[in-house]
C-alpha positions as CSV (number, residue, x, y, z in Angstrom):
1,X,-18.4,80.0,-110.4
2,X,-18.5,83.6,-111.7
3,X,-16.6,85.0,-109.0
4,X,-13.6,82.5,-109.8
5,X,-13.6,82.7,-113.3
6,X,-13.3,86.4,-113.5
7,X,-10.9,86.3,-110.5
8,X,-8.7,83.8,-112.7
9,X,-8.7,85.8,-115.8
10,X,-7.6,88.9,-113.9
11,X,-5.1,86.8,-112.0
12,X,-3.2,85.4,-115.1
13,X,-4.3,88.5,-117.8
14,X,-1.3,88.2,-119.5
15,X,-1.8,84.4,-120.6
16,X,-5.6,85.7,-121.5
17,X,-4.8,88.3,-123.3
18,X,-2.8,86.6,-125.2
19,X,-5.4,84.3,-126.1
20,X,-7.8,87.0,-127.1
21,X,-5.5,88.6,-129.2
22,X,-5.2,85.5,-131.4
23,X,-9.0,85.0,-131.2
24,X,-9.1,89.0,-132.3
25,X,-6.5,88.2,-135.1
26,X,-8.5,85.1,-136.1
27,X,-11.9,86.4,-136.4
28,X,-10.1,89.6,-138.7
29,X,-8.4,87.4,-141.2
30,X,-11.5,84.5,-141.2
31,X,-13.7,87.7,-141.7
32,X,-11.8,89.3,-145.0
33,X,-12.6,85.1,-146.3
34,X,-16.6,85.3,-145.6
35,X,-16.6,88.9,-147.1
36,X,-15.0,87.3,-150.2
37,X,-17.6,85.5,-150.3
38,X,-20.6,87.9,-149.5
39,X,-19.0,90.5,-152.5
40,X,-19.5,86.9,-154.8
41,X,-22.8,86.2,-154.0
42,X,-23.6,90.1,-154.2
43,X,-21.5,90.4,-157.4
44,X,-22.7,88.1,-159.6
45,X,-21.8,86.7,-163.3
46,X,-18.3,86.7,-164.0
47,X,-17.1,88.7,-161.4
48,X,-18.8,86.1,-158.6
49,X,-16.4,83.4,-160.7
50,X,-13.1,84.9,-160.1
51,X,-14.1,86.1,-156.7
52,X,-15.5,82.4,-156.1
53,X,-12.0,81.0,-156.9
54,X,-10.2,83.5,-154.8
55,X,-12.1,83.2,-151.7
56,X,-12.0,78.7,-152.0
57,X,-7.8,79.6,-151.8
58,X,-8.0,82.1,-149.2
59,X,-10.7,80.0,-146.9
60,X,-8.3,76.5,-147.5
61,X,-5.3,78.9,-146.3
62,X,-7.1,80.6,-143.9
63,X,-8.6,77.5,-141.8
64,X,-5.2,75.3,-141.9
65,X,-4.0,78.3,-140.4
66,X,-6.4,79.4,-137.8
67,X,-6.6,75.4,-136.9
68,X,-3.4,75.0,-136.0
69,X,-2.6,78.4,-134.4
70,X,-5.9,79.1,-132.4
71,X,-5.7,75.4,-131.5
72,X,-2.0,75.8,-130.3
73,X,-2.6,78.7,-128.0
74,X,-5.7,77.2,-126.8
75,X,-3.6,74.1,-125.4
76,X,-0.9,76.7,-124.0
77,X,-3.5,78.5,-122.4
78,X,-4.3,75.7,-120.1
79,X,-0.9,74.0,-120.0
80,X,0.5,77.7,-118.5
81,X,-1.7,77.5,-115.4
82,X,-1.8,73.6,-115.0
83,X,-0.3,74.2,-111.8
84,X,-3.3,76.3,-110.9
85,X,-5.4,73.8,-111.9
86,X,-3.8,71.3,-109.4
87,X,-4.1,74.0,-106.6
88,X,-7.9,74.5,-106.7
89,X,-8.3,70.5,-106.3
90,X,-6.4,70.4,-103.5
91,X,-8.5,73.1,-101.5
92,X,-11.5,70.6,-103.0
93,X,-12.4,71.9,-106.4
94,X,-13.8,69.0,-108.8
95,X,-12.0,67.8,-111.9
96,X,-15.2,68.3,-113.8
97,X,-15.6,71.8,-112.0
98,X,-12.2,72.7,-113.3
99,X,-13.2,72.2,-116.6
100,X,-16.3,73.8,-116.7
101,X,-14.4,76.7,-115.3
102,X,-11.8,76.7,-117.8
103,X,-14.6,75.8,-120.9
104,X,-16.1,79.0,-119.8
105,X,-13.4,81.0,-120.1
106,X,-12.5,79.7,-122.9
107,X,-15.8,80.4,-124.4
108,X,-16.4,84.1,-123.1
109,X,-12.5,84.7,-124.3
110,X,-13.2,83.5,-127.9
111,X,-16.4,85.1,-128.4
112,X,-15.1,88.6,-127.4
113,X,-11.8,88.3,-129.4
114,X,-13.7,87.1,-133.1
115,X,-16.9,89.8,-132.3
116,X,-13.9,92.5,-132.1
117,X,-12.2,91.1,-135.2
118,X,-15.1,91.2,-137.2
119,X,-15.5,94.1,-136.3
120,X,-11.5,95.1,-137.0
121,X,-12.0,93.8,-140.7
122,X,-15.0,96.4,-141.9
123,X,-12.2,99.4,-142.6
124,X,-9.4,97.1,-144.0
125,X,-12.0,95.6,-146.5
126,X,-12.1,98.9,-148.8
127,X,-8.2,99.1,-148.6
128,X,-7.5,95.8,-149.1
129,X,-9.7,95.2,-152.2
130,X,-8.5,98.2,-153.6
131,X,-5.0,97.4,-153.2
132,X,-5.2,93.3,-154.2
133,X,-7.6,93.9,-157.1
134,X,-6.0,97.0,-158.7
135,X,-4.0,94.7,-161.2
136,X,-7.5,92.9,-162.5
137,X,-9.5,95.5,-164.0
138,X,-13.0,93.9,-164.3
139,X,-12.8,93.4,-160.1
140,X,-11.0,96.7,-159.5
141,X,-14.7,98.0,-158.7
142,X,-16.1,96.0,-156.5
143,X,-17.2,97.1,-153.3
144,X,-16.6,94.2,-150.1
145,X,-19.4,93.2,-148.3
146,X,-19.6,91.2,-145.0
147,X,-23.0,91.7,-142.7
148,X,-24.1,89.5,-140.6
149,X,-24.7,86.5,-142.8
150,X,-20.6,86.4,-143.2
151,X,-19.8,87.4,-139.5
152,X,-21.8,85.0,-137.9
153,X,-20.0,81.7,-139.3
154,X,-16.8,83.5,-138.5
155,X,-17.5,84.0,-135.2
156,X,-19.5,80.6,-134.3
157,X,-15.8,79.0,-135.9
158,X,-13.2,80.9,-134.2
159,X,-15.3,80.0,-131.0
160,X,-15.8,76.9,-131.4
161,X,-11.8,76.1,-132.3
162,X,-10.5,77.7,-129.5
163,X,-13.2,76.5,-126.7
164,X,-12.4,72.8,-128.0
165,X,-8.8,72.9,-128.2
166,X,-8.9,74.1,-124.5
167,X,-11.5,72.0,-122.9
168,X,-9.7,68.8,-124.2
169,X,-6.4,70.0,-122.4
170,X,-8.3,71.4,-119.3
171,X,-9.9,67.6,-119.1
172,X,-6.3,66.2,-119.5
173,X,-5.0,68.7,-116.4
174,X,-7.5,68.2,-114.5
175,X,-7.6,63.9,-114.7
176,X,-3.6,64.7,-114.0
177,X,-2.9,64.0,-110.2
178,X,-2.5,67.5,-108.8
179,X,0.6,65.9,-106.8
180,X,2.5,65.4,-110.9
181,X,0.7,68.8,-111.7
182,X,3.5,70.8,-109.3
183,X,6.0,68.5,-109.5
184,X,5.8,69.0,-113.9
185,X,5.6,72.5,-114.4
186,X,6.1,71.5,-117.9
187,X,5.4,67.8,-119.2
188,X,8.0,66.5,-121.3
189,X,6.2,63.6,-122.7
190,X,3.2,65.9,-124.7
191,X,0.7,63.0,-125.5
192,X,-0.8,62.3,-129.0
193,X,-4.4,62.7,-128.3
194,X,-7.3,61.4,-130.6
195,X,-7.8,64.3,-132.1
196,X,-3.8,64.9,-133.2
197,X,-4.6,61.4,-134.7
198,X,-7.5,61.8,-136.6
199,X,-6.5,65.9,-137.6
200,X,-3.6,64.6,-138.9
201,X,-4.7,61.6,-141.0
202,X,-7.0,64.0,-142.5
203,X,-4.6,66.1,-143.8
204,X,-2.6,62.9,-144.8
205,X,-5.6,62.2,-146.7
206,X,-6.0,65.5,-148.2
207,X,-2.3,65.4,-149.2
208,X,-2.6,62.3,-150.7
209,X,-5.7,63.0,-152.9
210,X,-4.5,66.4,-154.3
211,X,-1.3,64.6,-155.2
212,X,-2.8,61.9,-156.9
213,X,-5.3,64.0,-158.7
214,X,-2.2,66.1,-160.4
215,X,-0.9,64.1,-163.2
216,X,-3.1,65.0,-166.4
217,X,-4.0,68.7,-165.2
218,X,-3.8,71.7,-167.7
219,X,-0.7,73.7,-166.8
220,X,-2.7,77.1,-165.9
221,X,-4.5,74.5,-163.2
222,X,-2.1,73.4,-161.4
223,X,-0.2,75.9,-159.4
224,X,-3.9,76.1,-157.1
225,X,-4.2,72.6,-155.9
226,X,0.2,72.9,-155.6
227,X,-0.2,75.3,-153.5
228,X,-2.5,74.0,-150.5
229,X,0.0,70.8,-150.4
230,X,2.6,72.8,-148.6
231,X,0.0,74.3,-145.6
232,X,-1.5,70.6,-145.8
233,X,1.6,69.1,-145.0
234,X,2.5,71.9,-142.6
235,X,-1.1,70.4,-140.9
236,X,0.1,67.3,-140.5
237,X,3.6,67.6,-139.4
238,X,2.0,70.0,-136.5
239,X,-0.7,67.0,-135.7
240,X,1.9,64.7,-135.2
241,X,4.6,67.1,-133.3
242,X,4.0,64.9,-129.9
243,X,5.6,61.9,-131.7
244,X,9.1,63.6,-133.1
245,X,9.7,67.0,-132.2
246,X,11.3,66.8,-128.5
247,X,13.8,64.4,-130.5
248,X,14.4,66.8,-133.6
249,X,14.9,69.7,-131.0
250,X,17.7,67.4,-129.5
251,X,18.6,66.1,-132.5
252,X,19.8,69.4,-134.2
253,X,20.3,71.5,-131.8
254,X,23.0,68.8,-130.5
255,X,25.5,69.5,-133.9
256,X,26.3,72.8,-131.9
257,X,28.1,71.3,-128.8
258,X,27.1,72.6,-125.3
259,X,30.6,73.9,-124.8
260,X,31.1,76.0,-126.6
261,X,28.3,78.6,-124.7
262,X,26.4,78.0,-121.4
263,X,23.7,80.4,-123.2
264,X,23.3,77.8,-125.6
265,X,23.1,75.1,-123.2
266,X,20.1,76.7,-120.8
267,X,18.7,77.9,-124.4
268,X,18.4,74.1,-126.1
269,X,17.9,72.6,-122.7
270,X,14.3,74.7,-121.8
271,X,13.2,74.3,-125.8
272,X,13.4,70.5,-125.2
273,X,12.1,70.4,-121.9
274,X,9.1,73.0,-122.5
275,X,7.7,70.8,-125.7
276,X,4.7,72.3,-124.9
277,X,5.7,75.8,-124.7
278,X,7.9,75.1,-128.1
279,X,5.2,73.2,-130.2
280,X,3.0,76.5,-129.5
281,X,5.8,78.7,-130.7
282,X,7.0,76.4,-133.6
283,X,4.2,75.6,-135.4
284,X,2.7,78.9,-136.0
285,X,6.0,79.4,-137.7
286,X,6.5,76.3,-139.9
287,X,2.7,77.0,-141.4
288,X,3.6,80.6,-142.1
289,X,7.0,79.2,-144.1
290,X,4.6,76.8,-145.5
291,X,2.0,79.3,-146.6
292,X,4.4,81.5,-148.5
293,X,7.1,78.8,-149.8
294,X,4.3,76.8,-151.0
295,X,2.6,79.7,-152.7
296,X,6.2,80.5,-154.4
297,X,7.1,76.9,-155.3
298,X,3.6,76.2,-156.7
299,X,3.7,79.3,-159.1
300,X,7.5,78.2,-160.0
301,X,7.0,74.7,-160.5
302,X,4.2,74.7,-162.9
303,X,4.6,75.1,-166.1
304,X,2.6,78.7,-167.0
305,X,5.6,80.1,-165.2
306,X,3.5,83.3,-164.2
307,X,4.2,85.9,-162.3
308,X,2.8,86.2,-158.5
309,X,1.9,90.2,-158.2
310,X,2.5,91.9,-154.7
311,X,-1.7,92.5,-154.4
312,X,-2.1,88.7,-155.1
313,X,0.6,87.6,-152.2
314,X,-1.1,90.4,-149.7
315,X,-4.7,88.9,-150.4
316,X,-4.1,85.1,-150.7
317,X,-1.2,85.1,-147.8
318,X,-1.6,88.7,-146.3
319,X,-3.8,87.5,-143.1
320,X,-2.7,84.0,-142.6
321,X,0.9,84.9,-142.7
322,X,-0.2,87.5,-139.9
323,X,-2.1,85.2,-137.9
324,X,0.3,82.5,-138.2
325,X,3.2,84.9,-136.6
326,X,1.1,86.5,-134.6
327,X,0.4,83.4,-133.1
328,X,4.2,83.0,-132.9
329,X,5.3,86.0,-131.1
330,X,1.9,85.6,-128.8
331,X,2.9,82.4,-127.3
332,X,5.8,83.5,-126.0
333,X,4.4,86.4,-124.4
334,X,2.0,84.4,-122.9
335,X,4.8,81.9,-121.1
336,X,6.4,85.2,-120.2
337,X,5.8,84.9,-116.7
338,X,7.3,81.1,-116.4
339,X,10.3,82.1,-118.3
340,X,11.3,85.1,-116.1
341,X,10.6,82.8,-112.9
342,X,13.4,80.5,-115.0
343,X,15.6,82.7,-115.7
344,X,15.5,84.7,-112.1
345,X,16.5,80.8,-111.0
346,X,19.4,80.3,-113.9
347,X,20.7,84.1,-112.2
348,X,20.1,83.0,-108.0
349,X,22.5,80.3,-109.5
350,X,25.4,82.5,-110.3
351,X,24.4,83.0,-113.9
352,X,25.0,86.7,-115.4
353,X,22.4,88.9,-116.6
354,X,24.5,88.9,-120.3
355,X,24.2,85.1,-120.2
356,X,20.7,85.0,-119.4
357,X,20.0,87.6,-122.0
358,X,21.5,85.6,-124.7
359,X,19.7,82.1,-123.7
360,X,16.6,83.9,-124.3
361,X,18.1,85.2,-128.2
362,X,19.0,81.5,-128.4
363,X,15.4,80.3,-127.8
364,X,14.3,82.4,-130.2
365,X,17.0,80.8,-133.1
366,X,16.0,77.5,-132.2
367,X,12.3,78.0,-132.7
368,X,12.7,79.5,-135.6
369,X,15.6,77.4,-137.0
370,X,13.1,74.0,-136.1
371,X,10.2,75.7,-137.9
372,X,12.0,76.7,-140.9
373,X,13.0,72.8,-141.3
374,X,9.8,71.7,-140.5
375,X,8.3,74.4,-143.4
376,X,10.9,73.5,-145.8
377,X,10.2,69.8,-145.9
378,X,6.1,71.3,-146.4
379,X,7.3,73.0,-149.6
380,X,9.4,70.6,-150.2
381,X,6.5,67.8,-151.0
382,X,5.0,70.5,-153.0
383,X,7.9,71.2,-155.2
384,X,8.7,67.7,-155.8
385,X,4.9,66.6,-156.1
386,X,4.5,69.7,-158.8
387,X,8.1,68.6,-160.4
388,X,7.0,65.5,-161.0
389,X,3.2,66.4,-162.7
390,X,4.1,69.2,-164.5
391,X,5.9,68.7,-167.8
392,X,8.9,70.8,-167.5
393,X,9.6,68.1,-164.2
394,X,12.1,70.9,-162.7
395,X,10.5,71.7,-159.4
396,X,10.8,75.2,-157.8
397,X,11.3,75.0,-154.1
398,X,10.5,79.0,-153.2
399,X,14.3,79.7,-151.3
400,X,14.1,83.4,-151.5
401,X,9.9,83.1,-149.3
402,X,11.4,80.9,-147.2
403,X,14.6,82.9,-146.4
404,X,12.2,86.1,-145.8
405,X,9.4,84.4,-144.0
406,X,11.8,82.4,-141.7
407,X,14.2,86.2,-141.3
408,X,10.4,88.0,-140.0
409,X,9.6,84.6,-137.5
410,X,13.3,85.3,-136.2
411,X,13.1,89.0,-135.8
412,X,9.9,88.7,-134.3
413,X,10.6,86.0,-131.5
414,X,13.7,87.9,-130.7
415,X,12.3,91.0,-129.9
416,X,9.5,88.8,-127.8
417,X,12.4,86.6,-126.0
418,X,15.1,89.3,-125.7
419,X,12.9,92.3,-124.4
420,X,10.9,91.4,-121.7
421,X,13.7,89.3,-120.5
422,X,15.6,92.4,-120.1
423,X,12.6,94.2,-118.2
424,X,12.2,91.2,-116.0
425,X,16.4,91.1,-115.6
426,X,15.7,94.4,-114.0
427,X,13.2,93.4,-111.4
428,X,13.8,92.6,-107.6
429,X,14.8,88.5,-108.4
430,X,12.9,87.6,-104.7
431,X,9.8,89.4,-106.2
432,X,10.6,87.5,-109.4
433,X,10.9,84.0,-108.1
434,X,7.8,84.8,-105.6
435,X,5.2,85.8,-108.4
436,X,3.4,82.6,-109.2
């Protein structure tokens, strides 16, 4: 078993790493919550208070967040190399073997990538205190704390999240008939699994409570509870993706007619064949327009009408927002070797390079065009649930983080579709369409 698990990751490293990275990026930002924490418990008095209420926002936006992300490139992980899968039980490899296998990887991956974010958070916590604290005088000197007692939690969660998420997809590849495996490179019909179902209830739930719990709230209460509605309902909109997000792809993308550009056509064409591929790249993005919008729209819509600083943004949105487009940009990296096989097909066809080249800028649009609807109807509940408890009624919808949140997803995905397109455009296309 050791020999073909370490064999596997060094065979597909680029789908690992990616998966590491985000494990890395996840136990970095869950690590800056636990030392919020720690410093409370350390602190003391008033300080522990404010710190106290910080840390419950950051923790709310930093789990929604890692859920959905970690859980995302968890199920990519395994759907990239479902193929594989099918291969090893055709030379006789057990479904439950495959699993274990996979579990393990999973596991060992994980574990690694949260030790080394931990680890990756001790020397940003002075700077980032520093900076985010610098406008509140009586928590300017604190010093952070983490230890142990913070970095285990971190660790045992970011672990646990992205072994789960995998091991429920390896069991789905590896019940699949390995003959559909090869044949479906790429399932189209993404199944709504129990625990889509129950995730996404629970955040239906969660909605529904904080919403109902608004009316009669002081004013200078109620941008906090506004605020986790939008990443809430960014939660559940991701946990029910299998059921409506093929057809939105098709849906929109179908008001720009395929003639106009054959680019366009292959681009809409692999986003709504891939589901799987888009889902991972999508919802990363929808939660970070969610996250910021919603922080923006909450502090708009109630009625304090204060101000939201540039420190409180970096430490209440700072890590999430980078997780969630990290996530993002690492998903497509990871599915770079499928779409270079893809696109070294589109050009044996007869397709140019120049064509091909902006397909994969037209992917990149799409993704982030879909998320930034999907993140704008998040904010949107907030805004109209805030407009409609607070007493001014006029709800603030957050354009201008939504414009800037949605411009960073669209820079970044087009720098991850368009360049190593280009890099694999200038490879041998035999040795292209041969590297499996």
């Amino acid at each position: 078993m050791l020999r073909l698990i370490l064999s596997d990751l060094v065979a597909n490293a680029r789908i690992w790493l990616g998966t590491l990275l985000i494990a890395l990026a996840t136990g970095t930002v869950g690590a800056v919550a636990a030392s919020d924490i720690r410093t409370a418990i350390e602190a003391g008095g008033t300080d522990a208070l404010a710190l106290y209420a910080i840390s419950g926002v950051m923790i709310a936006f930093t789990t929604i967040t890692a859920l959905i992300v970690a859980g995302s490139v968890a199920g990519l992980t395994v759907a990239l190399q479902q193929r594989a899968y099918a291969l090893w039980q055709l030379v006789g490899v057990r479904p439950a073997y495959v699993r274990i296998v996979v579990t393990t990887q999973l596991l060992v991956v994980s574990l690694i990538g949260s030790v080394l974010g931990c680890l990756a958070a001790l020397p940003l916590l002075g700077p980032l205190y520093r900076f985010s604290l610098a406008g509140s005088p009586e928590l300017a000197d604190l010093r952070p704390v983490l230890g142990a007692g913070g970095a285990v939690p971190v660790v045992v969660f970011v672990t646990l999240v992205v072994t789960l998420a995998g091991s429920r997809s390896a069991g789905r590849a590896a019940r699949t008939p390995p003959i559909r495996s090869l044949h479906e490179t790429d399932r189209p019909d993404q199944p709504m699994t129990a625990g889509r179902w129950v995730g996404g209830l629970i955040a239906v739930l969660a909605v529904a409570g904080i919403v109902a719990s608004l009316p009669g709230t002081a004013p200078d209460q109620l941008s906090v509870p506004l605020m986790l509605i939008a990443p809430l309902t960014a939660g559940v909109l991701a946990a029910f993706a299998p059921l409506y997000l093929a057809r939105l792809l098709r849906g929109w993308t179908a008001l720009v007619p395929d003639q106009i550009s054959s680019a366009w056509y292959l681009a809409r064409s692999s986003t709504a064949y891939g589901v799987a591929r888009s889902t991972a790249t999508i919802s990363p993005i929808t939660v970070a327009v969610a996250l910021a919008g919603g922080l923006y729209a909450a502090n708009g819509t109630a009625s304090d009408g204060g101000t939201v600083t540039a420190g409180s943004v970096v430490l209440l949105l700072g890590g999430p927002l980078l997780l969630a487009l990290l996530g993002a940009t690492a998903t497509i990296f990871m599915a770079g070797r499928r779409r270079d096989r893809e696109f070294a097909l589109v050009v044996a066809a007869g397709a140019t390079r120049a064509v091909v080249l902006a397909a994969a800028a037209w992917e990149a649009v799409i993704y982030t065009v879909t998320a930034t609807i999907l993140g704008a109807v998040a904010v949107g509940v907030a805004a109209l649930a805030g407009g409609w408890a607070a007493d001014t009624g006029t709800p603030s919808f957050g354009l201008a983080a939504i414009g800037a949140v949605a411009g960073i997803g669209l820079l970044l995905t087009l720098v991850a579709t368009v360049l190593p397109t280009a890099v694999a455009l200038r490879r041998d296309l035999p040795q292209t369409l041969a590297a499996e």
